[in-house]
N, C-alpha and C positions, 0 to 999 in steps of 0.2 A: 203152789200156784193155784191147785185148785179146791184147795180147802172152803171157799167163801160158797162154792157149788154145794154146801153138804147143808147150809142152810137151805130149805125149802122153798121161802120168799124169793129171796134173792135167786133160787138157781131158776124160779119162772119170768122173773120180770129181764134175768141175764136173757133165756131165747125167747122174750119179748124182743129186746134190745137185738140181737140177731137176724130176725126176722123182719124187723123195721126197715135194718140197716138194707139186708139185700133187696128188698122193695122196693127200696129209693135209690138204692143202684140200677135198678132193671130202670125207673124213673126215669134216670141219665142219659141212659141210652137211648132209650124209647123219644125222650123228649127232641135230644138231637137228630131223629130220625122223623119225628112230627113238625121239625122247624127248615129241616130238607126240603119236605114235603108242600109246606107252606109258601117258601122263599127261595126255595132252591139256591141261587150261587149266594144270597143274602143271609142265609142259615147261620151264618156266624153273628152277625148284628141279632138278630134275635134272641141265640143264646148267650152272646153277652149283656143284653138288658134282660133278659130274664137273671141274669147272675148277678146284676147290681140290684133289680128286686125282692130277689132273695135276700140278699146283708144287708139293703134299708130295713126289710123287713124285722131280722135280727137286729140291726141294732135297736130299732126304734121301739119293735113289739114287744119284745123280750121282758122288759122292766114294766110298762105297763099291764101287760095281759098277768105278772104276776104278784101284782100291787092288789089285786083282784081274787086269784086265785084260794087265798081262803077261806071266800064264802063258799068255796063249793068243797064238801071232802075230795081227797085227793086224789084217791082211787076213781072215784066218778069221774073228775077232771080228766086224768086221763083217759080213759074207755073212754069219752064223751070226744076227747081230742083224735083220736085215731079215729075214729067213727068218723067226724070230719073228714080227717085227711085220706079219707079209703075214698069215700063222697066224690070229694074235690078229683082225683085223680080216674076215677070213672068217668068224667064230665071230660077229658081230654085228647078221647079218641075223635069225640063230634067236633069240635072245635073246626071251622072251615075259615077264621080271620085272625090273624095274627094280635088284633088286639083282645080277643079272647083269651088266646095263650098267656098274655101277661095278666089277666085279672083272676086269669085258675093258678097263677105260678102264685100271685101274690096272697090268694087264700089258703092255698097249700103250707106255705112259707110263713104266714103268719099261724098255721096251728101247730107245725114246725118250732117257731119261736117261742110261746105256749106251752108246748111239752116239752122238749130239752129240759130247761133248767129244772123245773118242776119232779121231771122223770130221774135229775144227778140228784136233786138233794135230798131224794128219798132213799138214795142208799144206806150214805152214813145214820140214816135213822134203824135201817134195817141190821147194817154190819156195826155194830158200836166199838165193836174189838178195831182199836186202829191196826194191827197186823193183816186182820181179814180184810179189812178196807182197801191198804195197797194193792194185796192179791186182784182185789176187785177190780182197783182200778186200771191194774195191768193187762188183766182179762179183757176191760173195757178197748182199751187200747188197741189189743191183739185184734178184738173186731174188726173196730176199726181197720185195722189195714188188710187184714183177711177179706174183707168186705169188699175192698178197692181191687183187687185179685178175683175174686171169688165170683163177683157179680158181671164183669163184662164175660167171662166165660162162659158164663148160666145164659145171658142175655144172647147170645154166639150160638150157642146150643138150642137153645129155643126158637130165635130166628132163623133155625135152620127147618123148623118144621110148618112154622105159623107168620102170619103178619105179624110188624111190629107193634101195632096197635093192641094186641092181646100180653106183651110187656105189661099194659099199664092194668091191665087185669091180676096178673102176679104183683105186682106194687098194690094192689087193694087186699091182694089175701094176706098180703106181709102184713099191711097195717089192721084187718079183723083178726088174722091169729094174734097179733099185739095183743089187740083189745080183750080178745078172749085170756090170755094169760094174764092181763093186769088184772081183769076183772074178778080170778078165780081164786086170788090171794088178798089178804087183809092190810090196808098199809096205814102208817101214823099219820097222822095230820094233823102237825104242832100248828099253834096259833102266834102270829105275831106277836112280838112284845109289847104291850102298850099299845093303846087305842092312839090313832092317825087321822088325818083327813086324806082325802085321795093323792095330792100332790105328793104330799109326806113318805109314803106308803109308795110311790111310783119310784121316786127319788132316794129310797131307806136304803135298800143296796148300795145304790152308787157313793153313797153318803156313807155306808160302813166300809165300804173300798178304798175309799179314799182316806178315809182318816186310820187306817191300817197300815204303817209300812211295809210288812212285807207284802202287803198289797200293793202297794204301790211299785215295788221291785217287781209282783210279777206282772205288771203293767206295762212295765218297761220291756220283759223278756216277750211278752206280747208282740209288740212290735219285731223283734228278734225274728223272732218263729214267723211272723204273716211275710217280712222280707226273704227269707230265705226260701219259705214257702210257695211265694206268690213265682219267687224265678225258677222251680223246680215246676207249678203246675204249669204257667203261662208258656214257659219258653221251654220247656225240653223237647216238643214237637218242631220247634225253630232249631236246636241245636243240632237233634238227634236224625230230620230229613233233611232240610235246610244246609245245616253248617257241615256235616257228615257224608250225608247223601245214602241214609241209609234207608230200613223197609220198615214196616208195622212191623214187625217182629222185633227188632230192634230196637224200636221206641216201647212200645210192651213189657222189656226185656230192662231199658233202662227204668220204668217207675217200678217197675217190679223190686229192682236194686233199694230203689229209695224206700218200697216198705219195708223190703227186710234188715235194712237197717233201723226202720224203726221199732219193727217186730223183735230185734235184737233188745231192746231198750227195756221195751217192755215185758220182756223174759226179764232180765237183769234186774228192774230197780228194785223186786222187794225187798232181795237180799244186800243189794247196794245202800238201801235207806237203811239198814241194820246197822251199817258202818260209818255213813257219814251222814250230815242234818243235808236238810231236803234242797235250803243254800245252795249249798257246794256243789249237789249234787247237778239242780238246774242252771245254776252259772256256766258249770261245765259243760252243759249240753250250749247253753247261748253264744259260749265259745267257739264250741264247733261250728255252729252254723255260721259267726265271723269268719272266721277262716276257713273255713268252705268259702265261702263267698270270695274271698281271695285270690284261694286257689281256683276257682272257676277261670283268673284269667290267665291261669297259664296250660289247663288243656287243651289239648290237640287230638287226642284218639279216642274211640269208643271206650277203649278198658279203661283208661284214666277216668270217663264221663262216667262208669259201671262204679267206679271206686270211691269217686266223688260224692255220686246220687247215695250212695250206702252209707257214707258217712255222714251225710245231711241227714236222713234218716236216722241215725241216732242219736244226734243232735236234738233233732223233733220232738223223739221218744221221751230222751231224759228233761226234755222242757217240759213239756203236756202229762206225760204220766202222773207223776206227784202232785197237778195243780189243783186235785180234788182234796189233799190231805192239808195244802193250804187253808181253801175255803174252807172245810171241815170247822178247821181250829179255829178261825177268827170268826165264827155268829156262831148264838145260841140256837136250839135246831126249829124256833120259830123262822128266824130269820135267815135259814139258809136257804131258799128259794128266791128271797131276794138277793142274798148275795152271789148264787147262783146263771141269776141273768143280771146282775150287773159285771160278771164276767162272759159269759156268753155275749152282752151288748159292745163291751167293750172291745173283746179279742176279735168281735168281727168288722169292727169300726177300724182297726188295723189293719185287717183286710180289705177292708171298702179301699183305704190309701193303698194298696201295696198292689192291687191286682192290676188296673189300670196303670198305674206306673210302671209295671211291668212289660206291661205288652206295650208298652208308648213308647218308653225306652226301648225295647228289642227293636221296635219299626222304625224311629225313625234315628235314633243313634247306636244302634247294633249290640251286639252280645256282650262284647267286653266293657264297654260303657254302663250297661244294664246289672252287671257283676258290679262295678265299681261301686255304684249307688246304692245296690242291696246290702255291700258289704259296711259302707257307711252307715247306712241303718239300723243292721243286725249289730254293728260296732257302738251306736249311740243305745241300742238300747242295751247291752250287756253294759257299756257303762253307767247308765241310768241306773240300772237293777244293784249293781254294784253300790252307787251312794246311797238310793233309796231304803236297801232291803238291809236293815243293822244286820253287824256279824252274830253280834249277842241276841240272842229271839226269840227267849225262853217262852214256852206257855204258860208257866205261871210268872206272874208279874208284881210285885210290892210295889203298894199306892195308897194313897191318900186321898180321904173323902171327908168334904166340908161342908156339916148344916145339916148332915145326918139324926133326928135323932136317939137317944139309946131307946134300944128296943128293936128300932128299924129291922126287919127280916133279913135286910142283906148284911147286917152288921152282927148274924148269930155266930160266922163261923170265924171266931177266934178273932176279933177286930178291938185294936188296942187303942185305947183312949188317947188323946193326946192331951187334950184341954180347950177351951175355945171350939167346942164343934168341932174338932177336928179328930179323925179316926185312921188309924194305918191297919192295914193286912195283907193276906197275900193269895191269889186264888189263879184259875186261867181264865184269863184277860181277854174280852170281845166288847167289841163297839156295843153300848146297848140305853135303856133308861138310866141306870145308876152309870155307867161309865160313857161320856159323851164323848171322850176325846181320849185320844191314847197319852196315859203318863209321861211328863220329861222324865229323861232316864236320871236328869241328876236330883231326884227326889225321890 
């Protein structure tokens, strides 16, 4: 598991990554305590349009800002983007009008959208060993949920000695020690395939996504994950005080469940992907989270909801873990940044639907109706994923190319003449200039 730490790059930009994380956890906190402060009993309306700011932002920014991004080496991108986001989040103590809070949330959130994708697809350039890759991406994972743990606690502990407003000073050291650790390693900065105009280039991701199938399957598990997702964040405060009648401790107590079962997941898949293709292995988790969503409507007690929330949780895990070893395989590592945020645009555009459906449904037709719906959901898109994503999904792929001619560089490595312009061979297959569209299988 933690072999990919033994690389040097990788083990600075991993407590980059770390460090980001719990900054923007302290973030969390601090923001819902500056939106108290603003709007008092309206704090919620606040931090729900701040949260629909946020996934505009993601969907929309994400594929533009990195249609862009390499004109600028990569490593400077980043440090240049943290440097922002440290800016941005010092600007948030002053704020005395609430539509300030949305114009600092929206610049934060778009350097946010900026760096993610930009920051995943420099790994695979870093770890090439696909073994070390998973590790990674497990590790990534583990933050992740450690992060969600780890940071209200910090944030609890600190608010015990200082105003909340000096949170948001920790969320700026998060984001210069970032800076500082991106900036103290050397990273690649492949260049796009082929010369674009801007639309082309905005749109190349979403355009290699789609003509990918098992992109498109994990498109579908997308939806899975944001529905199972959106009724674990939205409503477990509705279940767990609400439906229950129980205390912060208790609701604490239940997401805590839900990480560790996703923290379970991500223990598990490296050695899980050793055994089975990465398929089966995410189907499996899409599954669970259908039927979680089922079973949702037959609990009644805390430990069933403790049992429940853990096994959605690994559901999660085995969804999301692996989606980095998809992307990986299907663009050349020009164009993984774009394919990059056209899955960061994407999976959070199923969150934009899943969130507010959530809490709509919880309010005005209650818990078990709000299960029904998600369950429907997580169920259309496991069977989406199912017809989209072939069972056969080899990485290398026999295909044929017409109009080529002899000599062409891409026709050096072992390409059999047919006659009539036409050439067969067999290599790993990514959406690109010589391949526009993905092969029919019956050729």
């Amino acid at each position: 598991m933690l072999a990919p730490l033994g690389n040097p790059v990788y083990r600075r930009l991993f407590a980059a990554q770390v460090l980001s994380l719990l900054g923007t956890g302290l973030a969390t906190v601090a923001l819902g305590l500056l939106a108290f402060e603003l709007a008092g009993a309206d704090a919620g309306v606040v931090l729900g349009t701040a949260l629909a700011i946020k996934m505009i932002c993601y969907v929309g920014v994400a594929p533009v800002a990195t249609a862009f991004a390499h004109l600028v080496p990569r490593r400077r991108l980043l440090v240049l983007l943290d440097l922002l986001r440290a800016a941005v989040v010092l600007l948030l103590p002053f704020v005395s009008e609430i539509w300030q809070v949305y114009l600092l949330i929206a610049l934060l959130q778009t350097g946010s959208a900026a760096f993610t994708p930009s920051f995943q697809a420099t790994i695979p350039d870093v770890l090439p060993d696909e073994a070390d890759y998973t590790r990674a991406l497990s590790l990534a994972r583990l933050a992740y949920d450690l992060e969600s743990l780890a940071s209200p606690m910090l944030a609890a502990a600190l608010l015990g000695v200082m105003g909340f407003s000096w949170l948001f000073a920790g969320t700026a050291l998060g984001f210069l020690a970032s800076a500082a650790l991106v900036a103290s390693v050397v990273l690649p900065s492949p260049k796009p395939s082929g010369a674009e105009g801007a639309w082309a280039r905005t749109t190349r991701g979403l355009r290699i996504y789609l003509a990918t199938p098992r992109l498109r399957g994990l498109l579908a598990l997308n939806l899975a994950v944001a529905a199972a997702g959106a009724m674990v964040i939205v409503n477990t405060v509705v279940i767990v005080r609400g439906g229950l009648g129980l205390d912060d401790r208790a609701l604490a107590l239940t997401l805590a469940a839900y990480g560790a079962g996703s923290m379970l997941a991500a223990l598990t898949i490296p050695r899980l992907l050793e055994r089975l293709p990465d398929r089966a292995a995410m189907l499996a988790g899409a599954a669970i989270l259908a039927l979680g969503m089922v079973a949702g409507l037959l609990v009644r007690e805390w430990g069933q909801v403790l049992a429940l929330w853990a096994f959605l949780g690994l559901g999660n895990g085995l969804v999301l873990t692996p989606t980095g070893r998809l992307l990986r395989r299907s663009a050349g590592a020009g164009d993984r940044p774009a394919l990059f945020a056209a899955q960061f645009a994407l999976s959070h555009a199923c969150w934009l639907l899943t969130y507010p459906l959530a809490g709509w449904l919880g309010a005005a037709g209650g818990i078990a109706a709000t299960f029904a719906v998600m369950a429907a959901l997580a169920g259309l898109g496991l069977a989406a994923a199912l017809a989209l994503w072939p069972r056969d999904d080899p990485e290398e792929v026999e295909h044929e190319h017409h109009g080529l001619p002899a000599g062409h560089p891409h026709l050096a490595a072992g390409a059999v003449a047919l006659g009539g312009g036409r050439w067969r061979h067999r290599h790993a297959y990514v959406i690109d200039r010589e391949h526009p569209r993905w092969p029919n299988p019956a050729h």
